[in-house]
C-alpha positions as CSV (number, residue, x, y, z in Angstrom):
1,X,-56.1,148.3,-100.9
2,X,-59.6,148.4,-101.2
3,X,-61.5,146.6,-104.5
4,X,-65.1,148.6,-105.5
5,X,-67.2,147.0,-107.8
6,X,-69.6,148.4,-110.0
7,X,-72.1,146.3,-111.6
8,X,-75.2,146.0,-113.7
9,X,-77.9,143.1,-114.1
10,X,-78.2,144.5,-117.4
11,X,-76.9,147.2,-120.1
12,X,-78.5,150.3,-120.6
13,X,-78.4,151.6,-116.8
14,X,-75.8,153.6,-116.6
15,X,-73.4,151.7,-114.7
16,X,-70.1,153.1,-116.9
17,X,-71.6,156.9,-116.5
18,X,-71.7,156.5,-112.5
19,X,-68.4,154.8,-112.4
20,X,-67.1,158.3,-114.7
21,X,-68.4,159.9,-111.7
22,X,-67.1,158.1,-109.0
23,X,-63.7,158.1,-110.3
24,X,-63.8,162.2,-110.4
25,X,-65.5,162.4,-107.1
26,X,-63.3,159.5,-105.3
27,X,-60.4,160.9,-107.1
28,X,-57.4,159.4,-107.1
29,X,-58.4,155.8,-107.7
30,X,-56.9,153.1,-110.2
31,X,-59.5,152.2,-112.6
32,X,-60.0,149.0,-114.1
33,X,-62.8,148.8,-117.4
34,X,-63.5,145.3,-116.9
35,X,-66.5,145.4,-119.7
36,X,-64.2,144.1,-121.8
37,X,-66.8,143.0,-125.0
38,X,-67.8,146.8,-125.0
39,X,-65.5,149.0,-123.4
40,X,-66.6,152.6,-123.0
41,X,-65.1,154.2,-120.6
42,X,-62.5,155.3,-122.0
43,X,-64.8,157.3,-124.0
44,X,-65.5,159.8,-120.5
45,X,-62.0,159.4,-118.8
46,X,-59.7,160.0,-122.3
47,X,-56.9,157.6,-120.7
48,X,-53.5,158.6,-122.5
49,X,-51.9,154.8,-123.0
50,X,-48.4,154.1,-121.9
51,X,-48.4,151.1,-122.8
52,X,-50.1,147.8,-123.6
53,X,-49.4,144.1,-124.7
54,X,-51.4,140.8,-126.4
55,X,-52.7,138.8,-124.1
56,X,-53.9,135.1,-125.6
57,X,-57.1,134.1,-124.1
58,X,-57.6,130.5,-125.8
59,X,-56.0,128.1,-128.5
60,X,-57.2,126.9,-132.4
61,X,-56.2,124.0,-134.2
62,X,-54.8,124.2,-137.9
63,X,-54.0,121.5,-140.0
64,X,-50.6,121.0,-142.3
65,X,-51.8,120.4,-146.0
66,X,-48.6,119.1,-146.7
67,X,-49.4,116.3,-144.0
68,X,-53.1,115.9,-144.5
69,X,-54.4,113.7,-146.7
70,X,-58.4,114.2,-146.9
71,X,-59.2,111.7,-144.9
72,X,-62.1,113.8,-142.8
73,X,-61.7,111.9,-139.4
74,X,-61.5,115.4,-137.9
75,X,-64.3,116.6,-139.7
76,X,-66.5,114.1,-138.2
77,X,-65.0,114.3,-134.9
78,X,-65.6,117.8,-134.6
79,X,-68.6,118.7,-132.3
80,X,-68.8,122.2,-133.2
81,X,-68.7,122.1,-137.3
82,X,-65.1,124.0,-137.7
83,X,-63.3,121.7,-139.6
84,X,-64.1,121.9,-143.0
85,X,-64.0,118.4,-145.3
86,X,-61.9,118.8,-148.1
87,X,-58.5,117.4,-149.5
88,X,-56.6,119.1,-147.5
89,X,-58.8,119.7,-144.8
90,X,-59.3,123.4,-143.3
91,X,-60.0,124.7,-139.8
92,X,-62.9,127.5,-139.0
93,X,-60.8,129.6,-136.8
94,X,-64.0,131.8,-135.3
95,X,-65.8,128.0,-134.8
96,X,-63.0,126.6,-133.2
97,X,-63.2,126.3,-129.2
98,X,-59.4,124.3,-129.3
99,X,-60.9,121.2,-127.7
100,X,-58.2,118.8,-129.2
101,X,-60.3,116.3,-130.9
102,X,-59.1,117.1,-134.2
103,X,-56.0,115.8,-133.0
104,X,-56.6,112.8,-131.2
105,X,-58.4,111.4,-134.2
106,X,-56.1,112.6,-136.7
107,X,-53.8,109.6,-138.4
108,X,-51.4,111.7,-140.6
109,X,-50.4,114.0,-137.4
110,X,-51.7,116.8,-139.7
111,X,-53.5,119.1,-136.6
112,X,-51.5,121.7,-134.2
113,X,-52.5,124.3,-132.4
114,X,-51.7,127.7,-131.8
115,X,-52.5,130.7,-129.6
116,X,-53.6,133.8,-131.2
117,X,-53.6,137.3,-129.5
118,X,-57.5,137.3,-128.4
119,X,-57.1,141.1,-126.1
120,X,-55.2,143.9,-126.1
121,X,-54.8,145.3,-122.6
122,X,-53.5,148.7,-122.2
123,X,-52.2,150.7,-118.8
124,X,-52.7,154.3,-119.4
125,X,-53.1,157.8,-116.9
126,X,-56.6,159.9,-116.5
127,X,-57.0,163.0,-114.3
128,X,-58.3,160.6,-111.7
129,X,-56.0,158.3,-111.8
130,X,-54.3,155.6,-114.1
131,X,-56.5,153.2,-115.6
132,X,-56.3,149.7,-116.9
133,X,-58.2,148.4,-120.0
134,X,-58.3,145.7,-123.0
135,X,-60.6,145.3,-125.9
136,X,-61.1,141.8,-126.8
137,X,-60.4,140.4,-129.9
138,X,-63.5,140.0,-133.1
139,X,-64.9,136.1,-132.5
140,X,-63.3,135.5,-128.7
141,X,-65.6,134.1,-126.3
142,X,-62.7,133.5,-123.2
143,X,-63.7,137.3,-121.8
144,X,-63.5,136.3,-118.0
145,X,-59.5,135.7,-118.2
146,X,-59.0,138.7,-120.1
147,X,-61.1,140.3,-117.1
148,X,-59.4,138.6,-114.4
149,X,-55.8,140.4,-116.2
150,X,-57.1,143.4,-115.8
151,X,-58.2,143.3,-112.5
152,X,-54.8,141.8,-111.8
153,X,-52.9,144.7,-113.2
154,X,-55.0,146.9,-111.5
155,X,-54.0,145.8,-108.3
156,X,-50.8,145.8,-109.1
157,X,-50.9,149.3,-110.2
158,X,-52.0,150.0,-106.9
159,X,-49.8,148.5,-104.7
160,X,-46.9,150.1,-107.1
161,X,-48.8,153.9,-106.5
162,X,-50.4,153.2,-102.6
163,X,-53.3,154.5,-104.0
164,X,-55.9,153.0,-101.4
165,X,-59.2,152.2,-104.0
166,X,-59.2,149.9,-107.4
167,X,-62.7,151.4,-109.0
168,X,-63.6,148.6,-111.4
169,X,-66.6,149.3,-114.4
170,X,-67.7,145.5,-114.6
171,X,-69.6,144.0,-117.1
172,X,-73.5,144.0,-117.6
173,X,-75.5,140.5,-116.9
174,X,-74.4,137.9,-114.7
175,X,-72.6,135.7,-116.7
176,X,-68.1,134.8,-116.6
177,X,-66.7,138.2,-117.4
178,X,-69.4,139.8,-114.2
179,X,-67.9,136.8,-112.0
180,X,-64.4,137.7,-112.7
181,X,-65.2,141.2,-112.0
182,X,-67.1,140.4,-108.8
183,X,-65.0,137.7,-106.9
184,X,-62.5,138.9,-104.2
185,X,-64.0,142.2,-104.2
186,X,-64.8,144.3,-101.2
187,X,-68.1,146.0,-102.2
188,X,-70.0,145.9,-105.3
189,X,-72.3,149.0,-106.4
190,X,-75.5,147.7,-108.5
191,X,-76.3,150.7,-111.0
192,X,-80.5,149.7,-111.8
193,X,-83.5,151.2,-113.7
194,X,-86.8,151.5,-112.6
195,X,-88.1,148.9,-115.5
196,X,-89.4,145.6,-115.5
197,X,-86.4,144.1,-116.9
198,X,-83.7,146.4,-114.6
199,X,-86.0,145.0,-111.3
200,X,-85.7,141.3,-112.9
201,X,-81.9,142.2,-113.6
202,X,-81.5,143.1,-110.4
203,X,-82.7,140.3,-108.0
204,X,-80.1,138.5,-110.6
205,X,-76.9,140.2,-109.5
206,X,-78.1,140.5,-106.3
207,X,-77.7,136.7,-106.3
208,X,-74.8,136.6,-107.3
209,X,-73.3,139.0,-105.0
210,X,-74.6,137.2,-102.1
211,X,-72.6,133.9,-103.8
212,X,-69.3,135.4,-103.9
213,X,-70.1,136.8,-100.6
214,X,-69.4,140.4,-101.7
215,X,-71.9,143.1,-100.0
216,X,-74.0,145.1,-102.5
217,X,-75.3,148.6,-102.7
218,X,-77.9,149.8,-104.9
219,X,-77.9,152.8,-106.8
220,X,-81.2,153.9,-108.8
221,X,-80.5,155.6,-111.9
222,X,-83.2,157.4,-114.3
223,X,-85.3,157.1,-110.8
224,X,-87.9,159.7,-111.9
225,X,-89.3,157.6,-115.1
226,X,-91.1,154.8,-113.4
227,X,-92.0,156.3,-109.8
228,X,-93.9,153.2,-108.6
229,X,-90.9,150.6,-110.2
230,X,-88.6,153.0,-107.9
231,X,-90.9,152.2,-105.2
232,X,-90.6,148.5,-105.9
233,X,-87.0,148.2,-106.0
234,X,-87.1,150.4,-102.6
235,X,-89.1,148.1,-101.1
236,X,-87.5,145.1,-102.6
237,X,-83.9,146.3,-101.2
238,X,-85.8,147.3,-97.8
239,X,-87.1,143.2,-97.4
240,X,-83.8,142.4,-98.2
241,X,-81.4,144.4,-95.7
242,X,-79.5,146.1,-98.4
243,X,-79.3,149.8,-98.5
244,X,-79.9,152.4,-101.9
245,X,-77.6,153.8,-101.7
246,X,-78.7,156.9,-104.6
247,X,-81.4,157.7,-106.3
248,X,-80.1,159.8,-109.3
249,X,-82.9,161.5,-111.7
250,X,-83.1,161.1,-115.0
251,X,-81.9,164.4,-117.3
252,X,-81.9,164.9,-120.7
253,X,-78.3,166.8,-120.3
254,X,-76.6,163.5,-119.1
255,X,-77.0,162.2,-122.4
256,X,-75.7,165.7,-124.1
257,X,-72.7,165.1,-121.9
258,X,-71.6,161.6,-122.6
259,X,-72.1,162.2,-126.4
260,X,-69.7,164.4,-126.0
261,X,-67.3,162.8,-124.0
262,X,-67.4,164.3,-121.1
263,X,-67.5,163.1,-117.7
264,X,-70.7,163.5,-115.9
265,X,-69.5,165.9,-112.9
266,X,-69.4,169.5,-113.5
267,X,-71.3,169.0,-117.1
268,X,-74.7,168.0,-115.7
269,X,-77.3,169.5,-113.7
270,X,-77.1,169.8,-109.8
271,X,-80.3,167.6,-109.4
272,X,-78.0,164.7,-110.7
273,X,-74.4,165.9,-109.6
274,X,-75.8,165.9,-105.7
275,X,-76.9,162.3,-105.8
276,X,-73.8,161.2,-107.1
277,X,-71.9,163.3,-104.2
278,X,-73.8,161.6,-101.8
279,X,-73.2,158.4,-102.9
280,X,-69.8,159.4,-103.4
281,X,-69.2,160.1,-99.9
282,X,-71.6,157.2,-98.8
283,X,-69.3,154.1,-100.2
284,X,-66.0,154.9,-98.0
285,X,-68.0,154.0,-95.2
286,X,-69.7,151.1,-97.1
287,X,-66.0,149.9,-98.1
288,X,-65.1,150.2,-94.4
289,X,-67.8,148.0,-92.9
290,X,-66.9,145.2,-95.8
291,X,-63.8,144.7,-94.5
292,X,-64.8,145.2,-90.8
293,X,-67.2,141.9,-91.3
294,X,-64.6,139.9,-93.2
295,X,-61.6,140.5,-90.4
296,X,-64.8,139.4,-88.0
């Protein structure tokens, strides 16, 4: 079982509508949306669920007002403003991080705490292949764990199936949830833009990816609106050993396409379908040499 990573330094770049791609062209794969703060691509890939459970990401205190007695010891304690004063005292659910203070400092033994459901991960069937997702909860922070579970059950998925390829739409920046996504994988795919930010973006993720040890490709999307940013991240890449991978134009019909909730092969022009076919048949080989480098 191999693990393909795709990744962005930032949103915007089209790293969800090359994945859509991928997963027709590489086709079939298990799928894993890891961007679990805005999953979309669902939206191009219409899984049908089969089934999903609650998955608790982190723990909140409340207090008894039967026990409390007003005191406001864990009001003061509180570093991060969620308990209110009052008589009984009252806990801020979406400003509680669960630390345990509260409850320490408490004399009536008024404070417990709880774990709420903070994602809902679902494990449905595409076309392409079945796909594993979760949306996390209004106010939750804890998204690498709920990233890590759905890498996990992806990999499960595809040990049940022998399907050879887990194709995982990471999240965009370079923060917890893009860690989770990244670690342990075989290859990662850096979707970019030729604009200042997407080259600053870029030299980010490419950072981390040389962390974790996890060999990067570069694609180049919207290539044609910047020619000489292209050029930069070209050269940039070049200096740096690491191969683009794609170059895929930019077209007014991919847009058309994904508003409609379609998946990018077969509903956009050749001048952007070809590019994604090359890459498409570019990464098996790119996978290949991964793993040739780890076993030496």
């Amino acid at each position: 079982m191999k693990q393909l990573v795709v990744l962005s330094g930032k949103g915007g770049t089209g790293k969800t509508t090359v994945t859509a791609a991928l997963a027709q062209l590489l086709e079939p794969v298990v799928l894993a949306d890891c961007d679990v703060e805005a999953p979309n691509l669902h939206l191009l890939l219409s899984p049908r669920v089969e089934r999903s459970f609650p998955l608790s990401v982190s723990r909140k205190a409340s207090i008894d007002p039967g026990l409390c007695d007003g005191c406001g010891a864990c009001a003061e304690a509180c570093r991060y403003g969620a308990v209110v004063a009052s008589d009984p005292c009252a806990v801020d659910a979406f400003r509680c991080e669960g630390c345990g203070v509260c409850g320490l400092v408490c004399p009536r033994d008024a404070v417990s705490f709880h774990e709420p459901e903070g994602a809902e991960v679902y494990i449905g069937s595409t076309p392409f292949g079945p796909m594993v997702g979760a949306e996390l909860a209004v106010g939750e922070e804890a998204s690498g764990k709920v990233v890590s579970r759905v890498r996990m059950e992806a990999q499960l998925l595809a040990l049940d199936t022998g399907l050879p390829l887990v194709l995982v739409d990471g999240s965009p920046g370079t923060g917890c949830p893009v860690i989770a996504s990244m670690s342990g994988a075989d290859l990662t795919l850096i979707v970019t833009e030729p604009s200042l930010s997407g080259i600053h973006d870029l030299e980010r993720i490419l950072g981390v990816a040389e962390h974790f040890g996890v060999p990067p490709l570069v694609c180049i999307n919207k290539s044609d609106i910047v020619p000489e940013l292209a050029r930069e991240i070209r050269e940039r890449c070049r200096s740096l050993g690491i191969e683009v991978a794609a170059e895929v134009p930019f077209s007014e019909a991919v847009a058309e396409s994904l508003r409609r909730g379609l998946p990018p092969v077969g509903n956009v022009p050749r001048e952007v379908e070809d590019p994604l076919r090359k890459l498409a048949e570019v990464l098996p080989g790119g996978l290949n040499e991964s793993l040739a480098g780890k076993r030496g």
